[in-house]
N, C-alpha and C positions, 0 to 999 in steps of 0.2 A: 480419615474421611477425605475423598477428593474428591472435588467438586467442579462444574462446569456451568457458565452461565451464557445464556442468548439471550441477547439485547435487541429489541425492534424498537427503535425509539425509546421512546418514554416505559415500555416494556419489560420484561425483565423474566426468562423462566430460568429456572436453578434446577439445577438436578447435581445427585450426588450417588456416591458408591455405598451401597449399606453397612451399616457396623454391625458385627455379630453381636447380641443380646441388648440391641436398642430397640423401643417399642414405639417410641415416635422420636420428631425433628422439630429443631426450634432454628429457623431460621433468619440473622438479622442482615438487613443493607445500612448501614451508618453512612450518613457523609461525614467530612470534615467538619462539615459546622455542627455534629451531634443531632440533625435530622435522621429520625430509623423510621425503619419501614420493616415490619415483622412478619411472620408467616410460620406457621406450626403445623405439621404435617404427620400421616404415618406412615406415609408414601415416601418416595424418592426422589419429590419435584415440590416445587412450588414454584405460584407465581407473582410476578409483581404487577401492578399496573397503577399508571400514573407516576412515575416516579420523576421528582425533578430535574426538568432540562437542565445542560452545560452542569453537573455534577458529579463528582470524584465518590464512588459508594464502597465502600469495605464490607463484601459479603462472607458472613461466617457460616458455618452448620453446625447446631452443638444437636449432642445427640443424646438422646434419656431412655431409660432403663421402666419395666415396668413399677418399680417405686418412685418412677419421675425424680430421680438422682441424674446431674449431667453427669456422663460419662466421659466423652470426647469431644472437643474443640478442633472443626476443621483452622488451617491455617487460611488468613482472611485472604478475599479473589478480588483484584481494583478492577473495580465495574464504573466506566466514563459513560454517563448518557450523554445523547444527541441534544444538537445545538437547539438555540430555540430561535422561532421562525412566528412572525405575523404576517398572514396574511389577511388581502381585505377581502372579506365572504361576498359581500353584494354593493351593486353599484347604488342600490335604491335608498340605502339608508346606510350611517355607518355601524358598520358590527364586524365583528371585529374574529377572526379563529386563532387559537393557538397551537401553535403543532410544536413535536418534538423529533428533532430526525437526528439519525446519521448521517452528516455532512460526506464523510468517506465514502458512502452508498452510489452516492451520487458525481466524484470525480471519476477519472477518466486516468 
């Protein structure tokens, strides 16, 4: 199975190549510190959102059979989300937004 992923920030959509006699997808983002983020599909995508700023994620695709046997384990994709940013929303009180970006988006 291979697989490709687009990251907008905090973001995350996965697509992959279908495997002959898979009837759905089970797919994980781990970080190193054992944070996952799952997503199970019959389709050829999934998405992620919210996923933790300034984090190192190991995206797999396992793919299952109509007796929901895994069949194939893609090889895992190092997915880095964007840094994380405070900015201050309003001048009137403090409160406070959290964004998640690609810092690279943004150089020059």
């Amino acid at each position: 199975v291979n697989l490709s992923v687009h990251l907008n920030g905090s973001d995350a959509q996965v697509s992959w190549s279908t495997a002959r006699g898979s009837s759905s997808y089970s797919v994980l983002a781990v970080t190193e510190q054992g944070v996952t983020a799952a997503c199970n599909s019959t389709a050829s995508q999934c998405s992620f959102t919210g996923l933790q700023c300034s984090q190192i994620y190991n995206v797999t695709v396992q793919t299952r059979n109509s007796a929901c046997n895994s069949t194939v384990t893609s090889a895992p994709h190092r997915l880095v989300t964007g840094e994380s940013l405070v900015r201050l929303a309003t001048t009137c009180w403090p409160a406070f937004l959290f964004l998640c970006v690609n810092v690279s988006d943004y150089l020059l």
